[in-house]
C-alpha positions as CSV (number, residue, x, y, z in Angstrom):
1,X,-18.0,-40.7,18.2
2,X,-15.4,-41.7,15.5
3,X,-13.9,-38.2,15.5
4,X,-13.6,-38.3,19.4
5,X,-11.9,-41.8,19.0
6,X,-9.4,-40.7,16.8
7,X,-8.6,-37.5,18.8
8,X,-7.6,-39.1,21.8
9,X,-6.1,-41.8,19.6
10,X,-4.0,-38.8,18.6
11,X,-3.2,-37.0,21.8
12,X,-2.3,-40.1,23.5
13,X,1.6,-40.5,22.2
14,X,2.0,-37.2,23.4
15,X,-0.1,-37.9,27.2
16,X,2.3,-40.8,27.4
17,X,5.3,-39.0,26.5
18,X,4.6,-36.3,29.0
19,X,3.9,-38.6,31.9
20,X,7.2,-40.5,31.5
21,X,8.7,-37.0,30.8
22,X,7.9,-36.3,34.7
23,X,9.0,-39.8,35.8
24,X,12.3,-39.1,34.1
25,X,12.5,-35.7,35.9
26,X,11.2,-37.6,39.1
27,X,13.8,-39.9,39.1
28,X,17.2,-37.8,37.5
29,X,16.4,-35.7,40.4
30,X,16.5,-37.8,43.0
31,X,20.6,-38.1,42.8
32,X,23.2,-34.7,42.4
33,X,24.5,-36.1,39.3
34,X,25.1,-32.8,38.2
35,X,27.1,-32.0,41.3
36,X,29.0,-35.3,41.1
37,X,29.9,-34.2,38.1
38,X,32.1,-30.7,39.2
39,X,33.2,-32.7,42.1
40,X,35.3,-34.9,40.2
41,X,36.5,-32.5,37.7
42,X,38.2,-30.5,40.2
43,X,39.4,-33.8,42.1
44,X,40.6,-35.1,39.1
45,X,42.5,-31.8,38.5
46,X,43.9,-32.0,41.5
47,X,44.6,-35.6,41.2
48,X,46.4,-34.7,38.1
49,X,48.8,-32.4,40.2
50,X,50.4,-36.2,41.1
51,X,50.9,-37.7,38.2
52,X,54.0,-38.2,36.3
53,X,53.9,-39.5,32.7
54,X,54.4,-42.9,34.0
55,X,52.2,-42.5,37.3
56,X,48.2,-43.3,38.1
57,X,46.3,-43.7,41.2
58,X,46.5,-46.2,42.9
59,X,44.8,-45.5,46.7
60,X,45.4,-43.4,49.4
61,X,46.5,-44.7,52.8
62,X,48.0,-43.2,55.7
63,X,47.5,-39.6,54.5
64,X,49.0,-40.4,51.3
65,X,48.4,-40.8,48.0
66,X,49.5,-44.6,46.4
67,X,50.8,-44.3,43.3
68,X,50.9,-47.5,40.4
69,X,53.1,-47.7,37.3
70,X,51.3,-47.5,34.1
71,X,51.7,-51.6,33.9
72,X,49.5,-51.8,37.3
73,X,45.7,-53.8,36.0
74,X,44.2,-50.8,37.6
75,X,46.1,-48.2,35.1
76,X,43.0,-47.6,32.8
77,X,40.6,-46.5,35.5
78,X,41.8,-42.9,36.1
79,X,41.6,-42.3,32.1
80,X,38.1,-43.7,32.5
81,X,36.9,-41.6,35.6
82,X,38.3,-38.6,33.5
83,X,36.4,-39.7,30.5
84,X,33.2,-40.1,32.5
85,X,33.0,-36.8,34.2
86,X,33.7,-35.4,30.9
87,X,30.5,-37.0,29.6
88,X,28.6,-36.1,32.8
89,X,29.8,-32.5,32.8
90,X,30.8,-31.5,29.2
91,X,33.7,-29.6,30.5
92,X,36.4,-29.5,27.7
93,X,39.0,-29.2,30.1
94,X,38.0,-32.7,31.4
95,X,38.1,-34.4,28.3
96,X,41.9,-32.6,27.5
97,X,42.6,-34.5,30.7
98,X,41.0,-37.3,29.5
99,X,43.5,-37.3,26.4
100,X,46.6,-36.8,28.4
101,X,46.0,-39.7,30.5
102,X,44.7,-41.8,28.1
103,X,48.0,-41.1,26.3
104,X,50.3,-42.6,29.1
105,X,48.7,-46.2,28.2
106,X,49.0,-46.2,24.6
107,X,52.9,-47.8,23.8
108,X,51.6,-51.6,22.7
109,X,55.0,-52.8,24.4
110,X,54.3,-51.8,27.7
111,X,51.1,-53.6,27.5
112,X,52.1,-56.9,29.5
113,X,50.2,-60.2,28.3
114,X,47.9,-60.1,31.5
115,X,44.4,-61.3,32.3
116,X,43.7,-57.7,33.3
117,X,43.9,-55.8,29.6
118,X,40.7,-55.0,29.5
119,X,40.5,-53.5,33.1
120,X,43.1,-51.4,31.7
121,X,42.3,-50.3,28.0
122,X,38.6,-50.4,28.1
123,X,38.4,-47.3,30.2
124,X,40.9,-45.6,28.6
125,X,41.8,-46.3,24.6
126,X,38.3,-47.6,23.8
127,X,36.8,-44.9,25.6
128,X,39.1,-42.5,23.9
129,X,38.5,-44.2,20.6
130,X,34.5,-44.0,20.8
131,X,34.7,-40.5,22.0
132,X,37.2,-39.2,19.2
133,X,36.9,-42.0,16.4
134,X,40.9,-41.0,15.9
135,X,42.4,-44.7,14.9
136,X,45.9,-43.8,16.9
137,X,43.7,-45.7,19.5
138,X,43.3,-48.4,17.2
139,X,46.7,-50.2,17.4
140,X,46.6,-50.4,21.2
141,X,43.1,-51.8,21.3
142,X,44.0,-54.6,18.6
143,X,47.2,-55.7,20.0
144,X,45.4,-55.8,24.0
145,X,42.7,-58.4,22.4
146,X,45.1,-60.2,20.9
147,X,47.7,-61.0,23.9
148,X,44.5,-61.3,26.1
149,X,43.0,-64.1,23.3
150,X,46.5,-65.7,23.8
151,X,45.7,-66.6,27.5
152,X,43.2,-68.6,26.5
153,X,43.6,-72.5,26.1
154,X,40.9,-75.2,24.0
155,X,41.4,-77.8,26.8
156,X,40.4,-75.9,29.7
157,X,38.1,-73.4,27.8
158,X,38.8,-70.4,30.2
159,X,41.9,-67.4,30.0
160,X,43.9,-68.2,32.7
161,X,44.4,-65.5,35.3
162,X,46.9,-65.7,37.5
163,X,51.1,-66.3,36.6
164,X,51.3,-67.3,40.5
165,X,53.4,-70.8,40.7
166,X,50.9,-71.8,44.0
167,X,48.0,-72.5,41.4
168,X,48.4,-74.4,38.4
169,X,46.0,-73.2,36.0
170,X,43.7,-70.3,37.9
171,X,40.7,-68.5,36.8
172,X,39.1,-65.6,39.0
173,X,35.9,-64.2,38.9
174,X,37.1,-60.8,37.9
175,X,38.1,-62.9,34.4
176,X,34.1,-61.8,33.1
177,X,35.5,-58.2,33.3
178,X,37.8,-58.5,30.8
179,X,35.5,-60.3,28.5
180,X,33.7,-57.2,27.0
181,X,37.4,-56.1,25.3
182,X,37.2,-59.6,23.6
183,X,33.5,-59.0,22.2
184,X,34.1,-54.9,21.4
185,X,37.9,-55.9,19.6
186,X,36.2,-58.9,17.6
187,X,33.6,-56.5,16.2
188,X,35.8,-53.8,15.8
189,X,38.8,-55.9,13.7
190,X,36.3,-58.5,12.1
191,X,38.1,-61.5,14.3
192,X,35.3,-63.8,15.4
193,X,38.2,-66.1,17.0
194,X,38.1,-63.5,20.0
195,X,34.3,-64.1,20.6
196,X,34.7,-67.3,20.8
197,X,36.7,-67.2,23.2
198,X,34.8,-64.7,25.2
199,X,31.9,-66.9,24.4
200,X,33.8,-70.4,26.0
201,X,35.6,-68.7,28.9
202,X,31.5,-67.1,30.1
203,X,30.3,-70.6,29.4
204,X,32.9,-72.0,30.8
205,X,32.7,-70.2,33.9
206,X,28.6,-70.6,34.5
207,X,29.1,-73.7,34.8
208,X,31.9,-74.2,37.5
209,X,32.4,-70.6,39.2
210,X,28.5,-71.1,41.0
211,X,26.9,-72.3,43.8
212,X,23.7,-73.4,44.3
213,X,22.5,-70.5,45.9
214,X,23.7,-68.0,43.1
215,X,27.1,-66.9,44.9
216,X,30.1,-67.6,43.3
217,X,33.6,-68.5,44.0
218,X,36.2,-66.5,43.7
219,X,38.8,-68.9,42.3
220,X,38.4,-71.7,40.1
221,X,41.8,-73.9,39.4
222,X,42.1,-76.2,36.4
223,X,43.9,-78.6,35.3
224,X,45.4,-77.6,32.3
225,X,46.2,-81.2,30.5
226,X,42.3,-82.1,30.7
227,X,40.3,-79.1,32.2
228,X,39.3,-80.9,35.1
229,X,38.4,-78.6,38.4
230,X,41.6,-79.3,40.8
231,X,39.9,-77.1,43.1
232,X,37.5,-74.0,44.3
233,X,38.7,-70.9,46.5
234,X,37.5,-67.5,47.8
235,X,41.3,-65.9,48.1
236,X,40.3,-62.3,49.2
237,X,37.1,-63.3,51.2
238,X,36.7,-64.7,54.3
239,X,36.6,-68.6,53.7
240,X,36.3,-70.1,50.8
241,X,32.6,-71.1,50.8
242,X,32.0,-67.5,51.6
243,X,30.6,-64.7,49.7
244,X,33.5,-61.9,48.5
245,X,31.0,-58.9,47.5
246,X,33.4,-57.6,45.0
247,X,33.5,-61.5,43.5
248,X,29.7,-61.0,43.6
249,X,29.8,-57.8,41.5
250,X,32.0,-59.0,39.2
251,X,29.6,-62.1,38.4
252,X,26.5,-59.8,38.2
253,X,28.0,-57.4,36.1
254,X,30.0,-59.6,33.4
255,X,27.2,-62.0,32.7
256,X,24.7,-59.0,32.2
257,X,27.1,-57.4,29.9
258,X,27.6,-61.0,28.5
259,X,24.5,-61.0,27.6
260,X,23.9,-57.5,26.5
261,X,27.2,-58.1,23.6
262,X,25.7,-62.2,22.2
263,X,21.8,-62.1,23.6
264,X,22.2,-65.7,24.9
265,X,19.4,-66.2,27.4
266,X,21.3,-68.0,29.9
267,X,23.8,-65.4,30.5
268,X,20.6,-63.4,31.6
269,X,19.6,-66.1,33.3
270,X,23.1,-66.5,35.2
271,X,22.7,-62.3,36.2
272,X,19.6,-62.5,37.0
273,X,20.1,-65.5,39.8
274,X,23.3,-63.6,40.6
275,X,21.1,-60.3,41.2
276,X,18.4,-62.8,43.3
277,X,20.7,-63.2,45.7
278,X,22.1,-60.1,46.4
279,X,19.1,-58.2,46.1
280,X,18.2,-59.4,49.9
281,X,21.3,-58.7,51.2
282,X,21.7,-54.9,50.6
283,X,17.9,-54.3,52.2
284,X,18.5,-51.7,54.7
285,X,22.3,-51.6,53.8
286,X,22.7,-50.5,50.4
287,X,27.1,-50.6,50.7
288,X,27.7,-53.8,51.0
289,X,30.3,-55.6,53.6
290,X,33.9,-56.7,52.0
291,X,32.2,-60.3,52.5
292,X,28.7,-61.0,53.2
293,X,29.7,-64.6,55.6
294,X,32.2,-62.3,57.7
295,X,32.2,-62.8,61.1
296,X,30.8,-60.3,63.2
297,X,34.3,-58.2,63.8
298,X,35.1,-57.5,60.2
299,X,31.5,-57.3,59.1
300,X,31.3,-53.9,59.5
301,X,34.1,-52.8,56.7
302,X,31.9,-52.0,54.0
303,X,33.4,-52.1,50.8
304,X,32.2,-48.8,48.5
305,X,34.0,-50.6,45.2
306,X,31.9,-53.4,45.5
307,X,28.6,-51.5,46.0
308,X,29.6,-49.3,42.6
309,X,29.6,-52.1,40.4
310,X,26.3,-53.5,41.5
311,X,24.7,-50.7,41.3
312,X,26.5,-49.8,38.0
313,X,25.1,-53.9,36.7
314,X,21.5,-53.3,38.4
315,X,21.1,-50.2,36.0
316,X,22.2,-52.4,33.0
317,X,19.8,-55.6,34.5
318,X,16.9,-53.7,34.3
319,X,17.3,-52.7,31.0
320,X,17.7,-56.4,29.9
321,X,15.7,-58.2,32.0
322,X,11.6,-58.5,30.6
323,X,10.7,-59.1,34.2
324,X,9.4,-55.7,35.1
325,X,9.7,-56.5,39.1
326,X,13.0,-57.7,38.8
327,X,13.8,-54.6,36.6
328,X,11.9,-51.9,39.0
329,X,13.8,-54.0,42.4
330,X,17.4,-53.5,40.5
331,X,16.4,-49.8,39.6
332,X,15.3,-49.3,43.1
333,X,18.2,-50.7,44.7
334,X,20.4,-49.0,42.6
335,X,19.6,-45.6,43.2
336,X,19.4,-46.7,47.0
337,X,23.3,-47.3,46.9
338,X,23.8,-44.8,44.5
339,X,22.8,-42.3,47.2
340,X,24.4,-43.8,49.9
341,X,27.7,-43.5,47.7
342,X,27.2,-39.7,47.0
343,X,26.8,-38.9,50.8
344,X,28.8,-39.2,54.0
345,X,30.8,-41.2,55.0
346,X,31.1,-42.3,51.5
347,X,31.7,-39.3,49.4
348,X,35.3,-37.0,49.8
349,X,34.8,-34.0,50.2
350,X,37.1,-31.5,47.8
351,X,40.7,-31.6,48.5
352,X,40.1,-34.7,50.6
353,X,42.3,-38.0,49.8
354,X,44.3,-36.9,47.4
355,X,41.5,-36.4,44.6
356,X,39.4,-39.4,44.9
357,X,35.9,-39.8,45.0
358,X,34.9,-42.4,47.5
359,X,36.4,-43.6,50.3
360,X,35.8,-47.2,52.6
361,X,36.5,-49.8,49.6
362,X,39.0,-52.8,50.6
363,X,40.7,-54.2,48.6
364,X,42.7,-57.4,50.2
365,X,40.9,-58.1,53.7
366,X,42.4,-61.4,54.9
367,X,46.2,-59.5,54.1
368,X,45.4,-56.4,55.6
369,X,46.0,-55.0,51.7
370,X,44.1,-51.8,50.9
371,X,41.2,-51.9,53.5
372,X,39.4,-49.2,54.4
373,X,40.8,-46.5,52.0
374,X,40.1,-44.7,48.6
375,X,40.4,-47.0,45.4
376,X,40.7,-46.2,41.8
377,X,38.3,-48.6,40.5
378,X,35.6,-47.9,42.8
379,X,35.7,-44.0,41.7
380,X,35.7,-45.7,37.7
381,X,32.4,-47.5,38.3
382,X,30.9,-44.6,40.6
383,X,30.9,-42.6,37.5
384,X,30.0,-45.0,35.0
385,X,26.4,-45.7,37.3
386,X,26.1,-42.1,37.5
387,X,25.9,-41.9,33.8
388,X,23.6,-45.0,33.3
389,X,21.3,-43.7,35.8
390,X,21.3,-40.6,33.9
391,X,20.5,-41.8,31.0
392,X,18.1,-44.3,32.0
């Protein structure tokens, strides 16, 4: 009886392994990663075609294809699309493109001081540095941080956002984005100043961006002589007591990445009651609306951006969360809007809008800006869900 014991004592590693082996199998099957993959190299190649050494993506509208300067906050996600598709694929020939593009964003002095730098180097120079470990990145990367750390004031304990003279001191929800080049830089250069400033600005933010209900605002405008709130806005959503699904995504993502970079519980509690409350709302419609309180003539604008970045933080989620339904419900609704994305109407076909991936994101609703068309950023975190799903 001993030696039976220890036999399947022994053969059970390997039962286990076997059985989770199939799961895997079950579930990498289940979306064309692959597939996604040769797409987008040879719509990247031909998005390429289009590009000047001072040109990226911007959208595509009216039949044609938006260019940005390299200055634009959406500069880096091209690079990072590139990078991705390289990592999905292992075509060489993507991650030459990869280098190219990457290379249009490295002079420091074109780097404005913006709220947006790590929208625009994370994809690109720190991608470019952790695939190569070649330190021309390096210099880039530092000086990024640093004029993004300078944003950042004691008094009201969040980076301001916006230069825009009609606010006096705003903070958007987007901000959490730009948190992870903080918490990367600081490790990277040894400057423990730049997490804590990540560190006061996501504090900072759970506390006033929130409603009761888990939604956030978009806009939060401070008073920069005491840090009092002056005032709370939804700018590119409906109303301002409304819920902006890209604000949403932003929220859900940043504080799950928050958490992933310092481990502090109540970032994982702030994603988790983020992911609570979307959760419902994409049953039976896995692409979210541009706003989720829209009245009934603009509800149906789905926007694809917003639906790539939840399902890009629901893959993270469930690796973080210990509560195995919560983890198996964003798994499960990640994949659903995963292969929403990688089917019609959603997915371009080759040749189609100019080299872009998806198609229906908005950008701007209530100013007509960017609805209904291609964007760069929703392609960026397309990819980037492909290839946590792949390597759940």
């Amino acid at each position: 009886m001993y030696i039976c014991y220890m036999k399947k004592i022994h053969y059970l590693p390997l039962i286990l392994f076997l059985a989770g082996l199939l799961v895997s199998c079950k579930n990498n099957a289940e979306l064309p990663v692959d597939e996604i993959a040769s797409l987008s190299a040879r719509q990247c190649a031909i998005m390429e075609q289009s590009l000047t050494e001072n040109k990226m993506p911007r959208n595509y509208q009216n039949g044609q294809l938006v260019l940005s300067n390299t200055r634009w906050w959406c500069s880096g996600f091209f690079p990072g699309v590139c990078w991705y598709t390289y990592k999905l694929g292992g075509d060489n020939a993507m991650r030459e493109m990869a280098l190219r593009q990457t290379a249009k964003l490295q002079d420091v002095e074109m780097l404005d001081p913006t709220h947006d730098l790590g929208f625009q180097v994370m994809p690109s120079s720190v991608e470019a540095y952790k695939e190569t470990g070649d330190s021309c990145y390096l210099k880039t990367i530092y000086a990024a941080a640093a004029k993004l750390a300078a944003r950042f004031t004691p008094v009201t304990g969040v980076i301001r956002s916006w230069d825009n003279p009609a606010y006096t001191y705003p903070v958007i929800i987007d901000n959490m984005m730009n948190l992870e080049l903080l918490m990367y830089a600081s490790k990277l250069f040894d400057v423990p100043e730049w997490k804590e400033i990540a560190v006061t600005h996501a504090n900072t933010t759970n506390r006033n961006h929130f409603r009761p209900d888990g939604s956030c605002y978009h806009l939060v405008d401070y008073n920069p002589e005491d840090g009092s709130i002056i005032r709370r806005q939804t700018v590119q959503g409906y109303a301002d007591e409304s819920a902006w699904a890209r604000g949403q995504a932003w929220a859900v993502y940043g504080f799950t990445m928050m958490y992933r970079e310092t481990g502090d519980e109540a970032y994982l509690e702030r994603a988790v009651k983020c992911a609570e409350y979307l959760l419902p709302l994409l049953e039976g419609r896995p692409v979210p609306p541009w706003d989720f309180n829209a009245p009934e003539e603009s509800i149906g604008q789905d926007d694809a951006s917003a639906g790539a970045i939840m399902a890009s933080a629901f893959l993270e989620l469930a690796t973080l969360t210990k509560d195995a339904g919560l983890a198996q419900r964003c798994r499960k609704q990640a994949i659903a809007t995963l292969k929403a994305l990688c089917n019609k109407p959603y997915l371009a076909e080759e040749g189609e809008v100019g080299g872009f991936l998806l198609k229906h994101s908005t950008g701007y609703y209530p100013k007509g800006g960017e609805v209904d068309v291609p964007l760069t950023y929703a392609d960026y975190y397309f990819m980037e869900a492909l290839w946590r799903y792949k390597n759940l």
